[in-house]
C-alpha positions as CSV (number, residue, x, y, z in Angstrom):
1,X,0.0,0.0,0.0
2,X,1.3,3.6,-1.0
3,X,2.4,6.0,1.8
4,X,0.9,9.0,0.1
5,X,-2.1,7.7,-1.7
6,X,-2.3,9.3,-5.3
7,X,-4.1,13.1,-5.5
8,X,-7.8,12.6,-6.7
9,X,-8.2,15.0,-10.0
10,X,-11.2,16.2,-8.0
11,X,-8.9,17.5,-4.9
12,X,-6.1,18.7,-7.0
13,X,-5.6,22.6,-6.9
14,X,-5.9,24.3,-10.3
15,X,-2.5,24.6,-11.3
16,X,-1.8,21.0,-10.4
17,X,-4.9,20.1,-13.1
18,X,-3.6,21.9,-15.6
19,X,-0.2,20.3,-15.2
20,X,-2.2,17.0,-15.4
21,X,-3.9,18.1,-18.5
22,X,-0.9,18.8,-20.2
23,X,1.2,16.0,-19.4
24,X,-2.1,13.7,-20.7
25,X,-1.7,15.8,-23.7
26,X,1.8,13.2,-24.5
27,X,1.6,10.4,-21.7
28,X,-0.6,8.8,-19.7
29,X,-0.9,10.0,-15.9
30,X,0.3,7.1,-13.7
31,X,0.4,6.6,-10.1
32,X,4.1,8.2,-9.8
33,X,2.9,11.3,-11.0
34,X,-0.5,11.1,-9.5
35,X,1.5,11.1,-6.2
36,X,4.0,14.0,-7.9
37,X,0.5,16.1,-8.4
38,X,0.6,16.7,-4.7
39,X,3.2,19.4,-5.3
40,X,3.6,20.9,-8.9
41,X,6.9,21.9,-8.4
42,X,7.6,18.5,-8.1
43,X,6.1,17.1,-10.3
44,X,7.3,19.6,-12.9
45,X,11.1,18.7,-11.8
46,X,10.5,14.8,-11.8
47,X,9.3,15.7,-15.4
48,X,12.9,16.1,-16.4
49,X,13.4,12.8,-16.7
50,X,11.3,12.5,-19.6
51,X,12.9,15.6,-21.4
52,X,16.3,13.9,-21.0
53,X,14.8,10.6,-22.7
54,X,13.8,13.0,-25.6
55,X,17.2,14.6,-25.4
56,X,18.9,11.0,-25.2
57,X,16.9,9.2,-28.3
58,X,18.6,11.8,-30.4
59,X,21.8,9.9,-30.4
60,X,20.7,6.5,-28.6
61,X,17.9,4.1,-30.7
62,X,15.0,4.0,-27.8
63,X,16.0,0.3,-27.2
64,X,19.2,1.7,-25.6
65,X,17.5,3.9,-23.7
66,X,15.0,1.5,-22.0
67,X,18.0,-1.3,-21.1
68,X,19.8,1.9,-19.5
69,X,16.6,2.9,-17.3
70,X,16.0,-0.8,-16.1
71,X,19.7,-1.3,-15.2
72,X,19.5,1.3,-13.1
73,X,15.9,0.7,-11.8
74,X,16.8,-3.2,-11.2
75,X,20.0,-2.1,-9.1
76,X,18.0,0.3,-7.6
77,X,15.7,-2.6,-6.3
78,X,13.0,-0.3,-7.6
79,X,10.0,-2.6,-8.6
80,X,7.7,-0.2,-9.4
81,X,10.4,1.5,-12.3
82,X,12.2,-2.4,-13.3
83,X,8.5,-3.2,-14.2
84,X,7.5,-0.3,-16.4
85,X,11.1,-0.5,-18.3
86,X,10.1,-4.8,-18.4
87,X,7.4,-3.7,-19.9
88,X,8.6,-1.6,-22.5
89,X,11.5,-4.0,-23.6
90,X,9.1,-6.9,-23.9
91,X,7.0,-4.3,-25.8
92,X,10.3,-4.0,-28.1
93,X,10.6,-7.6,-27.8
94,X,13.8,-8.2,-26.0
95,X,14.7,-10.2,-22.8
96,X,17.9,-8.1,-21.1
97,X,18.9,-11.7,-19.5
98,X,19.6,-13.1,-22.9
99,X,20.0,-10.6,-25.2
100,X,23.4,-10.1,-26.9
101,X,24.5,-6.6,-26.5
102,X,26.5,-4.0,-28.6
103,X,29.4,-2.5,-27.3
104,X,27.3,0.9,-26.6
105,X,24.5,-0.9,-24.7
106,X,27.6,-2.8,-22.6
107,X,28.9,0.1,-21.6
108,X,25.8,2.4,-21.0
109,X,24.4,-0.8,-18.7
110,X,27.4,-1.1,-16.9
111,X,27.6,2.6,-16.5
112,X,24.0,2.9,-15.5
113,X,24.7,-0.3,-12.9
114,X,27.6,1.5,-11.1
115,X,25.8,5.2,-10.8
116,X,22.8,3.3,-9.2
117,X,24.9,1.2,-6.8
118,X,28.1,3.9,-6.0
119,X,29.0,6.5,-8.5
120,X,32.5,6.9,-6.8
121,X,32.7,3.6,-8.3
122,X,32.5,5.1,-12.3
123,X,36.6,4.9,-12.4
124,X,38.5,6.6,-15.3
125,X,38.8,3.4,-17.4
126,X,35.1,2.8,-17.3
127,X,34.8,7.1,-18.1
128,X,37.8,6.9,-21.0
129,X,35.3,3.7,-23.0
130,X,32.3,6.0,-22.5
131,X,34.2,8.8,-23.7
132,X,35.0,6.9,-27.1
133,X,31.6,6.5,-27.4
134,X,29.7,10.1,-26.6
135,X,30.9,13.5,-27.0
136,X,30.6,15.5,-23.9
137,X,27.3,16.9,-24.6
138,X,26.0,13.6,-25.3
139,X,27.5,12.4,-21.6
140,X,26.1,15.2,-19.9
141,X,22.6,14.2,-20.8
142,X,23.1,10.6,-20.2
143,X,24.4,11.3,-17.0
144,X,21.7,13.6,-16.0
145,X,19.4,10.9,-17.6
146,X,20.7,8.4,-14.9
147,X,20.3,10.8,-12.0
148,X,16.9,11.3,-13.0
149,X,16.5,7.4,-13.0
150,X,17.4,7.2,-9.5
151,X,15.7,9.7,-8.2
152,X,12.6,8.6,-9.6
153,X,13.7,5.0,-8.5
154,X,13.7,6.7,-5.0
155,X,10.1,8.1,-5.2
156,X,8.7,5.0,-5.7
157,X,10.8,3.5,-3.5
158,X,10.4,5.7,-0.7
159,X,6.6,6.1,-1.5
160,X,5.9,2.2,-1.9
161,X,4.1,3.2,-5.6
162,X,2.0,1.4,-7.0
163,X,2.0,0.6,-11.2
């Protein structure tokens, strides 16, 4: 059972519908932001994390994306996140236990799995092969990407969400 039980549309303050309307506008409203809708301001910051998916599928094919966000969600022990990012790579057809992967899904997994269970533990070798990969730009918003991860992975976590 939730902690903070998701805001009723009926008992949200006006600006917090109108944020609801315009995220429905591109994605369905789940219980995560249901729970975000409590506070628009947070809700509006937890947000990011879909603007640096955007930002990321303009260099990374969406499949890379997704087995980034559930390395880092299944580290994270995050349930609620692991099964939404399940979901969407069984959507895309792909089991992460058995699939084969290139050297850029290697090393953003690998990357994603150490920022989730110690970034002081993202070394220079593991930087240098990520650096032969993206251009500093492109590792900003992949690293920002996986700080969003986690902190959404804390929400739930924290908050006992329900998908």
């Amino acid at each position: 059972m939730a902690r903070i039980e998701p805001i009723d549309y009926k008992k949200m303050s006006a600006e917090a519908k109108y944020a609801h309307d315009e995220y429905m506008k591109k994605s369905k409203v789940n219980n995560m932001k249901l729970t975000l809708l409590h506070n628009v301001s947070a809700f509006n910051v937890m947000n990011g994390f879909h603007t640096l998916c955007d930002e990321a599928k303009n260099f990374l094919p969406e499949l890379d994306v997704n087995l980034f966000c559930y390395a880092i969600s299944f580290e994270n022990d995050c349930m609620a996140c692991s099964a939404v990012f399940k979901a969407f790579l069984d959507e895309q057809g792909v089991d992460f236990d058995t699939l084969i992967m290139t050297p850029v899904q290697q090393a953003l997994v690998s990357f994603g799995r150490n920022v989730a269970d110690n970034p002081h533990e993202v070394f220079d070798d593991q930087f240098d092969e990520l650096r032969e990969l993206f251009n500093d730009e492109q590792l900003v918003v992949i690293t920002s990407l996986a700080a969003m991860m986690v902190a959404s992975n804390i929400f739930n976590t924290v908050f006992d969400i329900e998908i």
